[in-house]
C-alpha positions in Angstrom: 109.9 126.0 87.1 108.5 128.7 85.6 107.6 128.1 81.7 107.3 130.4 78.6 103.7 130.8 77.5 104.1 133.7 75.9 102.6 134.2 72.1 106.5 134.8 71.2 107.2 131.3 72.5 104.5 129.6 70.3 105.0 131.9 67.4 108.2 129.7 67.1 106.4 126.5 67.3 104.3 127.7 64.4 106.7 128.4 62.0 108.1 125.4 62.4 105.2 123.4 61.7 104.5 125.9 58.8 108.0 124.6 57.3 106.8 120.8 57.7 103.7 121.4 56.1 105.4 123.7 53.2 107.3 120.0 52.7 103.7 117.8 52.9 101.9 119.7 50.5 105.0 119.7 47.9 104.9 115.4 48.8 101.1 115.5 48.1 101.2 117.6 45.4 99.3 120.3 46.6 99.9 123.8 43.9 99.5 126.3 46.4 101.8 128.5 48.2 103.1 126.5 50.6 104.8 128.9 52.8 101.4 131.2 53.0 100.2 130.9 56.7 97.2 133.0 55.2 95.6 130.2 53.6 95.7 127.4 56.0 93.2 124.6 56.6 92.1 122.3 59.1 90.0 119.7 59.7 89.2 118.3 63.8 87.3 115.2 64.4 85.6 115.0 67.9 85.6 112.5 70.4 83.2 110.0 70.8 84.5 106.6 70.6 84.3 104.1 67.9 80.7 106.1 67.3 82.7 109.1 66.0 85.7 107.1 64.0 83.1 105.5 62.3 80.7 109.1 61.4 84.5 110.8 60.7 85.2 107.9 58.0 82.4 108.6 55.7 83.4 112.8 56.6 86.7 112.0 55.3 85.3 110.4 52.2 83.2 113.0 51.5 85.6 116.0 51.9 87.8 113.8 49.2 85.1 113.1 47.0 84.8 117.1 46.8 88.4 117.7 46.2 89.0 119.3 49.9 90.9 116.6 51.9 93.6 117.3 49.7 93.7 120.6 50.5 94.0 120.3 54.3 97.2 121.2 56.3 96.0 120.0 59.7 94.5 117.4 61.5 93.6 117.8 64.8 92.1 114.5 66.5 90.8 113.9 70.2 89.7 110.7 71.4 87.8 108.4 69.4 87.9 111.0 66.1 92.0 109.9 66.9 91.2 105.9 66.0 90.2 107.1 62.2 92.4 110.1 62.4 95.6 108.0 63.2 94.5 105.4 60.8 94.6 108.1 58.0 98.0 109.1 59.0 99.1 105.4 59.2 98.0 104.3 55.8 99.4 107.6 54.3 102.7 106.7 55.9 102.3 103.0 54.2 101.5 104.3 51.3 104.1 106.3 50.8 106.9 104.2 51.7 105.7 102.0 49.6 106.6 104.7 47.5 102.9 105.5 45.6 101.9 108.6 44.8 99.0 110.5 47.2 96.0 108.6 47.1 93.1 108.5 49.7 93.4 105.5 51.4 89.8 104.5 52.3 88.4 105.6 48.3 88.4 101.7 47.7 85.3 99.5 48.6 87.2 96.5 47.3 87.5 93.1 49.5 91.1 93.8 50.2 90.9 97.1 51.2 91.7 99.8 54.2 88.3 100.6 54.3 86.8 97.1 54.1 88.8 95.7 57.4 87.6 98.9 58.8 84.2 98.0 58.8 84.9 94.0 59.4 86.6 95.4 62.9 84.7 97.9 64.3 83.8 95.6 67.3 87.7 95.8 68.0 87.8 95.2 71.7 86.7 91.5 70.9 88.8 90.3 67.4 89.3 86.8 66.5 90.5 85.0 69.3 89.7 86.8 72.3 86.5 86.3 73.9 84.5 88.1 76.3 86.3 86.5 79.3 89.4 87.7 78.1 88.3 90.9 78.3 86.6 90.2 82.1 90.2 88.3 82.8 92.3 91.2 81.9 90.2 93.6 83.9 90.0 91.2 86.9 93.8 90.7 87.0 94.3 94.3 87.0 92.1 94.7 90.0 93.4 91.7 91.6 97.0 93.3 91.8 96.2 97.1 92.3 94.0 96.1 95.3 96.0 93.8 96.9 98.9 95.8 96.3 96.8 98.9 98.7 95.2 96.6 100.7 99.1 95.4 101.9 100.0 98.7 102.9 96.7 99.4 104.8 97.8 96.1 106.2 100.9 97.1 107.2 99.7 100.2 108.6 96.9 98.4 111.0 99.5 95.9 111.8 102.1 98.7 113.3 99.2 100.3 114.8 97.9 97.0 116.7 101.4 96.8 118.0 101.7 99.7 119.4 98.4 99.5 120.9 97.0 102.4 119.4 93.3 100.2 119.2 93.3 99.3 123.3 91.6 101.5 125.7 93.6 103.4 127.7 93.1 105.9 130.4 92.0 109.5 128.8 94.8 111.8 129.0 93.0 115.2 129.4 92.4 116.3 132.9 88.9 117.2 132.9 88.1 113.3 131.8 89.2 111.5 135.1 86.1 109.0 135.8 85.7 108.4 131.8 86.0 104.9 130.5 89.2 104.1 128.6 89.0 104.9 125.3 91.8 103.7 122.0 94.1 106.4 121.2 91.6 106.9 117.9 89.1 107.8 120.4 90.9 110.4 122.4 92.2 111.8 119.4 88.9 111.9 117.7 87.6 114.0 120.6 90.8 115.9 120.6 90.1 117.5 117.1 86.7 118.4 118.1 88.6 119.8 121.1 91.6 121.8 118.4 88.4 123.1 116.4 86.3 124.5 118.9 89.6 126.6 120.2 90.4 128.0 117.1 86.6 129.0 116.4 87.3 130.7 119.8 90.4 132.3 118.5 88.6 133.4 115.6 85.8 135.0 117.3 88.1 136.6 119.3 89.9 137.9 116.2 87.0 139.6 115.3 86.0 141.1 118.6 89.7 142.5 118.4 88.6 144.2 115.1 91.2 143.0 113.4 89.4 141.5 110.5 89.3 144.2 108.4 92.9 144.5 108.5 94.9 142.4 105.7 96.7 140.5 108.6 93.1 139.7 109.9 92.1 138.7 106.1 94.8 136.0 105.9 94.1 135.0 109.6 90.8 134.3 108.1 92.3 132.5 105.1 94.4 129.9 107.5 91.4 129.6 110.1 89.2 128.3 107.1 92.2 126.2 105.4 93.2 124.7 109.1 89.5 123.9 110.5 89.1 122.2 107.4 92.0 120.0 108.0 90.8 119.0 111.9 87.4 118.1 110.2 89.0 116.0 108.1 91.4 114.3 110.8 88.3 113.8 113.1 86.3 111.9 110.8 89.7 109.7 109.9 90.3 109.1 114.1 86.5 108.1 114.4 86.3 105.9 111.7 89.6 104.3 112.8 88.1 104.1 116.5 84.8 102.5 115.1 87.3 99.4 113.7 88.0 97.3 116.6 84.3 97.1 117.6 82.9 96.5 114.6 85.4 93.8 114.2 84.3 92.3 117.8 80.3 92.4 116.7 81.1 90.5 113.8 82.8 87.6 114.8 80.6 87.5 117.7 77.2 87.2 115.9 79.0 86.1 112.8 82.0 83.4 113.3 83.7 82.3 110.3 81.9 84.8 108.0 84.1 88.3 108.8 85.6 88.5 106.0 82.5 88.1 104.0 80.6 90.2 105.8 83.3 93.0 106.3 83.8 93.2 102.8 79.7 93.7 102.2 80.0 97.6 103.1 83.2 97.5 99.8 80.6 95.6 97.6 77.8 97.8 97.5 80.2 100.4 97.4 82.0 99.3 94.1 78.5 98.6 92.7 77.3 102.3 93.7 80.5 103.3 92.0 80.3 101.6 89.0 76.0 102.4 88.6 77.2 106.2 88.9 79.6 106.0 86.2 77.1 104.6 84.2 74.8 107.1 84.7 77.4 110.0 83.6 78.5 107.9 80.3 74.7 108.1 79.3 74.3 111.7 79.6 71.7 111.3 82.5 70.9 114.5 83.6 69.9 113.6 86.8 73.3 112.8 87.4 73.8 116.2 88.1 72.0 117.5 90.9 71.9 116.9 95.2 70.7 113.2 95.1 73.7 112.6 93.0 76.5 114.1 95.3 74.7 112.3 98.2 74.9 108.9 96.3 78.6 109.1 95.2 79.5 110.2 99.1 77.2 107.1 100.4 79.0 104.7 98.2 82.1 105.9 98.2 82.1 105.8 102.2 80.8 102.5 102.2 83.4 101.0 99.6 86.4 102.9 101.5 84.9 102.0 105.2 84.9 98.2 103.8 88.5 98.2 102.8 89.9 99.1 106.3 87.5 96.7 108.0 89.0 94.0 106.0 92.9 96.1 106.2 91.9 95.8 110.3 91.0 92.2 110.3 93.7 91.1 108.0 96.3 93.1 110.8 95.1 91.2 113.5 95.1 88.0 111.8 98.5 88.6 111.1 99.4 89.5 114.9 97.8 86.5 116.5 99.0 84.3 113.8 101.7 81.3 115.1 103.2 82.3 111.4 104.0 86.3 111.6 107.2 85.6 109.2 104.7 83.9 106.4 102.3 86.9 106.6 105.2 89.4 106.9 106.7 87.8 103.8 103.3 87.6 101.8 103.1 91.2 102.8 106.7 92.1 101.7 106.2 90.2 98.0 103.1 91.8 97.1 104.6 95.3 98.0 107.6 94.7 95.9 105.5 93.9 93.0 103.4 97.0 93.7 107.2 99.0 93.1 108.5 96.9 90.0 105.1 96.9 88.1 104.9 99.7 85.1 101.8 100.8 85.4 101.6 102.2 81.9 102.4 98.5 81.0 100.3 96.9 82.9 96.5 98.3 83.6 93.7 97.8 80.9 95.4 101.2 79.1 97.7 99.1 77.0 95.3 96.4 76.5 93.0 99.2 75.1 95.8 100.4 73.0 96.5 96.8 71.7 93.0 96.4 70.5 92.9 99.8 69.2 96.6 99.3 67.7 95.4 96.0 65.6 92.3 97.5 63.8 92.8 100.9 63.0 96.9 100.7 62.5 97.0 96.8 60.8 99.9 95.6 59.5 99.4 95.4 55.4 99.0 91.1 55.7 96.2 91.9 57.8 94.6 94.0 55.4 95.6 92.0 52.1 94.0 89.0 54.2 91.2 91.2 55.3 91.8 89.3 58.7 92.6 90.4 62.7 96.7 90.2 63.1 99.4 91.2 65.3 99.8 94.7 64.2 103.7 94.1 65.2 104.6 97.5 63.0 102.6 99.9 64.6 103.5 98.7 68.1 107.4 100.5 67.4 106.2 102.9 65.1 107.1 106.0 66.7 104.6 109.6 66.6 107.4 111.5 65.2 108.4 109.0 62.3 104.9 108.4 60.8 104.0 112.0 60.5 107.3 114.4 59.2 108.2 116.4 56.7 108.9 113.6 54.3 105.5 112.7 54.7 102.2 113.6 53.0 100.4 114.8 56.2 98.4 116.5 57.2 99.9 117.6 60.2 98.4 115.6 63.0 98.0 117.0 66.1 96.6 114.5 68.8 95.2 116.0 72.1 95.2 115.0 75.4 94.6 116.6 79.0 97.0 116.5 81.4 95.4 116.0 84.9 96.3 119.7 87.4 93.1 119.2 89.6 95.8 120.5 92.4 97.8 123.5 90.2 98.2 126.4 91.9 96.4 128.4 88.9 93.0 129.1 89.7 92.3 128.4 86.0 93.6 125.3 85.3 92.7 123.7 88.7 89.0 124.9 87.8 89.2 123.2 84.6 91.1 120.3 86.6 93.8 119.9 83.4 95.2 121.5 80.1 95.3 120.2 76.7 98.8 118.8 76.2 99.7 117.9 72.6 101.4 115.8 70.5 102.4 116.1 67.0 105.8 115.4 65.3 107.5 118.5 66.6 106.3 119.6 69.9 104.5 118.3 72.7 102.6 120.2 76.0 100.5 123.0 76.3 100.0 126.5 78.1 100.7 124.6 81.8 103.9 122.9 80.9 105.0 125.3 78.0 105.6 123.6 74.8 109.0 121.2 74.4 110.6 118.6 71.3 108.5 115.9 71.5 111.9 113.9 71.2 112.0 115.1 75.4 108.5 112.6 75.5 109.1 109.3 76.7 112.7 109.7 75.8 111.9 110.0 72.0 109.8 106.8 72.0 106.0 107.8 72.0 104.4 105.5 68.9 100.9 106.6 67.4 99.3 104.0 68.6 100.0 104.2 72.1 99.6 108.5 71.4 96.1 107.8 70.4 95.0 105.3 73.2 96.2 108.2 75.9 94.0 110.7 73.4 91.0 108.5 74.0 91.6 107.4 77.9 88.2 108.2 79.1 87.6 106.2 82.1 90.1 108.1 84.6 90.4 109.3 88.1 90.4 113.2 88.8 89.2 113.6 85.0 85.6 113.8 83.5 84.6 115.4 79.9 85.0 118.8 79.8 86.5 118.9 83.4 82.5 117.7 84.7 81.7 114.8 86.2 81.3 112.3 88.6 84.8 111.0 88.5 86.4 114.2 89.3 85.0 113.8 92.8 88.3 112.7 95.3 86.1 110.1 96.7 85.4 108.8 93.1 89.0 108.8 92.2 89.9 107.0 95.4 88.0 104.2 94.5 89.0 104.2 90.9 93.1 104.4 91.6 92.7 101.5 94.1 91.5 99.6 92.2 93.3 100.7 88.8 90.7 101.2 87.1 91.8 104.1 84.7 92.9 104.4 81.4 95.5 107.2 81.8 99.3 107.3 81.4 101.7 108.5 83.2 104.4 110.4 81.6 108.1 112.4 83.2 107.1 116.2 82.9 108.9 117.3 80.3 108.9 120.6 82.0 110.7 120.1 85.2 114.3 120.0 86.2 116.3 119.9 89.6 115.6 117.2 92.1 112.2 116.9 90.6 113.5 115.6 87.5 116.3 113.6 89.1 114.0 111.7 91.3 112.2 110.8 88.3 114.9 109.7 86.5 116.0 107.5 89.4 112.4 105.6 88.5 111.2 105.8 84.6 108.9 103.2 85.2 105.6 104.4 87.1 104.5 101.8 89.4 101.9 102.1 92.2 103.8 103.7 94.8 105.5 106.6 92.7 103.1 108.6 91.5 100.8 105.9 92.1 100.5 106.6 95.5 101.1 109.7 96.7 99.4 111.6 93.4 97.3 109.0 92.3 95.7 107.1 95.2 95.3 110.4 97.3 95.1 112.7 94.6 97.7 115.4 96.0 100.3 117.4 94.0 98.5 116.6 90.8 99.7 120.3 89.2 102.2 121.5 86.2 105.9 121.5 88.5 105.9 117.6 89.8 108.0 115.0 88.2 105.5 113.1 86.8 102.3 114.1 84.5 99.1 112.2 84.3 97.8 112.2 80.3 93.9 111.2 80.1 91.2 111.3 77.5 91.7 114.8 75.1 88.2 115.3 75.9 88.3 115.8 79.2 89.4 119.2 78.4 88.3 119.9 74.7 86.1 116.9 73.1 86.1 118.9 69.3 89.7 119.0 68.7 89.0 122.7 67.5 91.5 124.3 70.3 94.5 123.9 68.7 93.8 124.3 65.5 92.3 128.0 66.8 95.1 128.6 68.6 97.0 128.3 65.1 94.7 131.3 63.6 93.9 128.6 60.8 91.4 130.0 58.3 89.4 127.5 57.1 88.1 124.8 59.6 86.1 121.7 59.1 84.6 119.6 61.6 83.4 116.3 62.0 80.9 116.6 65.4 79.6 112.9 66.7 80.2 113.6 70.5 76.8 112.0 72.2 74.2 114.4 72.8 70.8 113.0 72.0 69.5 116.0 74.3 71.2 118.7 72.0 72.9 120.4 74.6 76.2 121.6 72.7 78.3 120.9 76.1 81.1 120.3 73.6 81.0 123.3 71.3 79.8 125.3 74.2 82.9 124.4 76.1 85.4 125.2 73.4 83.6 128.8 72.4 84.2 129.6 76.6 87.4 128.4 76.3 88.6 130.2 73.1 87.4 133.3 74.2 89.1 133.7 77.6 92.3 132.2 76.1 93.0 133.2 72.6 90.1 136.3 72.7 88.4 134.5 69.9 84.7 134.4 68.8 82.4 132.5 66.6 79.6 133.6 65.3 76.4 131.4 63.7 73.9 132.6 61.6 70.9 130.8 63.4 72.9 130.0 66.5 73.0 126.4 65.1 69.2 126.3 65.7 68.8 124.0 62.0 71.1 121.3 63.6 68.6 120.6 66.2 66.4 117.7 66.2 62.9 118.0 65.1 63.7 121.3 63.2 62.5 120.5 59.9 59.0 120.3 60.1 56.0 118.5 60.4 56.8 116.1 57.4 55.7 112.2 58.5 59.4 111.5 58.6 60.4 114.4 60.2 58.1 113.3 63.0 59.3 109.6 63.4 62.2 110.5 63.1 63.1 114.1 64.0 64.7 115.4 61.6 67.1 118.0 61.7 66.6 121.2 59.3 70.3 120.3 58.1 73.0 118.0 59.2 75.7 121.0 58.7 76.7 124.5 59.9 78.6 127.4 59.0 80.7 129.9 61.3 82.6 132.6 61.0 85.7 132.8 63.2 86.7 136.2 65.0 90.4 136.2 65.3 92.0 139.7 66.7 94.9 140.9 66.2 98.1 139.2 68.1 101.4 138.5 67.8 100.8 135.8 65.1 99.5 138.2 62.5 96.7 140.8 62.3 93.1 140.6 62.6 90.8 138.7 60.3 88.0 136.1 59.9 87.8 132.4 59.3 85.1 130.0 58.3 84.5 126.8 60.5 82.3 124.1 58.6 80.4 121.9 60.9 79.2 118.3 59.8 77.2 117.1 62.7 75.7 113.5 63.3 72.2 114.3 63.1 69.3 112.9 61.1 68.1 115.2 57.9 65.9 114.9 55.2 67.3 113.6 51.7 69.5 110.6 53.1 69.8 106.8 51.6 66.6 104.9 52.2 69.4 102.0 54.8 69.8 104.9 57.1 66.1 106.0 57.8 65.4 102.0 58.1 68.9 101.3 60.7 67.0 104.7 62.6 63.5 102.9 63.0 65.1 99.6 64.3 67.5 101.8 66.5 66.4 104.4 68.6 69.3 105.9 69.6 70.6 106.7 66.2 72.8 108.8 65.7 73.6 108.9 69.1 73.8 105.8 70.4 76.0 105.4 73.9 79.9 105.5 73.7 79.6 102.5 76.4 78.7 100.6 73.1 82.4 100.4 71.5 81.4 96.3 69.9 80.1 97.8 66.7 79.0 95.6 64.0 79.6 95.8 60.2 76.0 97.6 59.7 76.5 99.7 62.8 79.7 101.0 61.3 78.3 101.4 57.7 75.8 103.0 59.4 77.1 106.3 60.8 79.9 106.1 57.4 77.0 106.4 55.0 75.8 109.8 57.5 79.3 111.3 57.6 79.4 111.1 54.0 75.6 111.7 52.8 75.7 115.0 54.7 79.3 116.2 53.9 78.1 115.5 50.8 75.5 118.0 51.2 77.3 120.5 52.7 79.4 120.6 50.1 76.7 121.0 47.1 74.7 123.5 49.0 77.3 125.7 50.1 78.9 125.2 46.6 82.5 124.3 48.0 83.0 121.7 45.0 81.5 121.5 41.8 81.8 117.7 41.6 78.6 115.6 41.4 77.4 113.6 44.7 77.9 110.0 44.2 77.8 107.1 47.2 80.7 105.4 47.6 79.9 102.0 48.5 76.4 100.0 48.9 76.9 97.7 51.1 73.4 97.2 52.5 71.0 95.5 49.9 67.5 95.8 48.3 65.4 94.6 51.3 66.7 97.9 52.9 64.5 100.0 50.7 61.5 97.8 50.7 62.2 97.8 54.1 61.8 101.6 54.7 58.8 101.5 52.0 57.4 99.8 54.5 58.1 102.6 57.3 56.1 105.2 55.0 53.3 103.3 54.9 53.0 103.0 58.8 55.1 104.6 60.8 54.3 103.2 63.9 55.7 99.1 62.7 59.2 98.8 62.8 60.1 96.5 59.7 63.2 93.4 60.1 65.9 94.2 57.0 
């Protein structure tokens, strides 16, 4: 169904966050005009895991130490900037049903504080009571049931085909083949592709000798010749490897009797571990992830791992057949499949244990914090999106961003990008693809913050990468991925659609692995903005700044916290959103040294600048070119950019944390098990150089002051020691 995405339509979706955030600055006691669109501000925290919520919680206490927080209308959060960013709006919400008046939540360094269990549970995947092997035991389960629940329908599928013979040589049915040996049906029909494609290249050449390709029935002959040889390539390879089965099965158990299941599965091992190395190598940034050698990897392993799986699907099928107990397979086959339907897979994959862990340290119940001590947090599990963050509350307006997967949409623009940012805030969910709809139409009404914020931050997804790059966008990748559940996404009934669509969803609110697990997720098809069911990944995976919306609002003044990893300083992020901004809101930004003074190793040849590389400045400013639209005239805004980055002028503990950790500031987001010194590490950043973005550009006149010191004397001596000779590495 066709959606509005006109600038009328969202005009109205404006306004009426303009009248919720004329009631959160009255709440917060904010003096300003608080119907005056004019003066809006923003603030976006990026993505980057617990890395980012961490750098963002020292960004936030700096912008309140200066007075600014205050003063901020929106919040626009993606992925790991929406752990802090929903805690903020959580303890806002305590707070003020607890009836206080507006105080920043994480000002306190006390014992029992917000900002103390913060820093006590950064390592949040593993809190009290759950150990390593919990972790490992949730994951395994997961891919226990996911896999067997595929494997039973490749099973199934072998097991029809053995029965009807489809595997046994048989006379070839082409007349020019008399005298050939017999040959499985997967055979002939192998050879019959080849056969189907080299008529149509016939047809084709003959199109052309006809001169009828430069006629526009001859250009869409050419369009179906390309889409339809395509196709018999792909149906060939499928027969061949299917005729390949039964005598790789027989050489086996030949040379190898009582080890084929072992040794069939060898090809899926090194597979999965080819899989899982290439993943690796994408989370770090490795740049020769990206070239020739890389696509040839992921197609070798991905071959192997899906050429393992139906030479185990094969042997299981004829197990089953020459089995003296078909009904106790049959019935095996039939239990495992009916799980497969029943499961909710929003429910059930390592998604909602994610969220759980997530949930418990950044949205604790107020025991947990009084007790500074890991709980249940049974509050935020049925607090919903819409009640935490309303007109009755002190804001700012949250807006949490996601990406919904359309790797198959028929617009050439969001299937390029392979998704759109879908949104949700307290009013309105969706995005340009699916148009924008009451976020009371999401998940009938009952979308909490916590589990909004886990979707925000599902990175690890099939048909999904940052920015729309990336190994797991390749269909091979994702194969592997869905059969084995390993994603973080959630599925969600399109708001959009109605008709059959939305009837056949109804009949099933409960996505399990056969609908859309199947036919969208396993095999990747109809993955676009009109089907009944959406998939909602990792924000980033379309915009990792959490700057789109809040451009697509026209708001004035713009403050970002920027911890995505890039120790290489290759602005993928930023460069990203200024493509993206441009082609779909018209909208520029301009820097005044193209953020040349962010870069590493830009201040100098100072001896800490050297060991260290020192940016020229941790910060940024840049002017915003919006044109005239149907939201209000042309003007200019100002975008503020604290980025984590080393400069010169920083606390003695931070220059001693970078000489015993390389990576610093941009250590992997693989590493989500931070400490209490790895957190307090990238706090004291955010805030030391929001700090000094604030005193240099003169955007408060209040005095810089730390707010906690939590690392001790030795520290200093510690980093003394670093001046004296650079090249030890002294133990605080």
């Amino acid at each position: 169904m066709e959606k509005d995405r006109s600038a009328t339509g969202f005009a109205q979706v404006r306004q009426e966050e303009l009248e919720v955030i004329k009631s959160q600055r009255l709440n917060r006691g904010d003096i300003r005009e608080a119907d005056e669109a004019a003066h809006l501000a923003g603030l976006a925290i990026s993505g980057g895991g617990i890395r980012s919520a961490s750098f963002a919680l020292g960004v936030l206490q700096g912008l309140n130490k200066y007075h600014i927080l205050r003063r901020v209308d929106y919040l626009s959060t993606v992925s790991g900037g929406g752990y802090i960013g929903s805690s903020l709006t959580w303890f806002n919400y305590q707070n003020k049903k607890n009836g206080s008046p507006w105080t920043f939540p994480f000002a306190s360094d006390a014992v029992h504080s917000p900002l103390n269990f913060l820093r006590q549970n950064g390592n949040y995947l593993l809190p009290n009571g759950l150990s390593a092997l919990s972790l490992l035991g949730v994951l395994l389960r997961n891919i226990a049931l996911a896999s067997s629940v595929y494997l039973a329908v490749i099973v199934s599928l072998f097991y029809l085909f053995v029965n009807l013979q489809l595997f046994v040589p048989k006379p070839w049915m082409l007349p020019f083949t008399n005298g050939w040996q017999p040959a499985s049906f997967f055979t002939q029909a192998s050879l019959a592709m080849v056969l189907v494609f080299g008529i149509t290249s016939f047809l084709y050449a003959w199109m052309t000798w006809r001169k009828l390709g430069t006629e526009q029935r001859g250009y869409r002959g050419r369009f179906w010749f390309q889409r339809v040889q395509g196709k018999i390539i792909l149906l060939a390879l499928a027969f061949w490897v299917l005729a390949l089965l039964p005598g790789i099965n027989q050489f086996v158990s030949d040379k190898l009797r009582g080890m084929e299941y072992m040794t069939t599965s060898f090809p899926a091992l090194l597979g999965m571990i080819g899989s899982i190395y290439e993943f690796f190598q994408q989370q770090k940034g490795n740049q020769a992830g990206k070239g020739a050698m890389t696509e040839i990897r992921i197609l070798l392993t991905s071959a192997l791992l899906i050429f393992g799986i139906m030479a185990v699907g094969y042997k299981f099928a004829l197990d089953w057949d020459h089995s003296d107990m078909q009904w106790l397979y049959g019935l095996v086959i039939a239990g495992v499949v009916l799980t497969g339907w029943f499961v909710n897979l929003n429910l059930f994959g390592i998604g909602r244990m994610d969220r759980d862990r997530l949930m418990e340290a950044f949205l604790p119940n107020p025991q947990a914090v009084n007790n500074t001590r890991w709980e249940l947090a049974t509050e935020a599990d049925v607090a919903f999106f819409t009640q935490v963050s309303g007109p009755d509350q002190w804001g700012p307006y949250h807006i949490i961003n996601t990406n919904a997967v359309l790797v198959d949409s028929p617009n050439a623009k969001y299937r390029g990008r392979a998704g759109d940012n879908f949104i949700m805030s307290h009013l309105y969910c969706g995005g340009d693809a699916v148009g924008f709809h009451p976020m009371d139409a999401l998940s009938d009404g009952e979308m909490t913050l916590a589990t909004a914020v886990s979707i925000s931050g599902a990175a690890l997804n099939p048909n999904a990468a940052n920015s729309g790059q990336g190994t797991t966008r390749n269909r091979l990748v994702s194969f592997l991925l869905t059969f084995f559940n390993i994603r973080l996404g959630f599925w969600i009934q399109n708001p959009a659609v109605t008709g059959w669509r939305k009837i056949l969803s109804d009949m099933n609110r409960r996505p399990n692995f056969f609908y859309p697990g199947f036919f969208q997720g396993l095999l990747g098809q109809d993955l676009r903005e009109n089907v009944g069911y959406l998939e909602l990944t990792d924000g980033g995976h379309f915009d990792n700044t959490g700057l789109y919306e809040l451009i697509r609002r026209r708001v004035d003044t713009l403050y970002f916290s920027s911890a995505g990893a890039d120790p290489n300083f290759t602005l993928d992020d930023i460069g990203s959103l200024l493509v993206r901004i441009q082609v779909d809101f018209d909208v520029t930004i301009t820097f005044h040294d193209e953020l040349e003074s962010l870069m590493p190793g830009s201040d100098g040849e100072s001896v800490y600048a050297k060991r260290f590389g020192f940016s020229r400045m941790g910060f940024d400013r840049g002017t915003i070119h919006y044109p005239a639209s149907a939201l209000g005239p042309a003007k200019k805004g100002t975008l503020y950019i604290v980025r984590a980055t080393l400069a010169k002028d920083l606390p003695a503990e931070i220059y001693s944390y970078r000489a015993q950790h390389e990576e610093f500031p941009n250590q992997s987001t693989n590493d989500q098990f931070f400490d209490e010194v790895q957190v307090e590490a990238y706090r004291e950043l955010g805030f030391r150089l929001t700090a000094q973005m604030c005193s240099a550009l003169s955007l408060s006149s209040e005095e810089i002051t730390p707010v906690s010191e939590i690392f001790a004397e030795a520290a200093q001596a510690a980093v003394e020691g670093v001046q004296e000779d650079v090249e030890g590495v002294p133990e605080v």
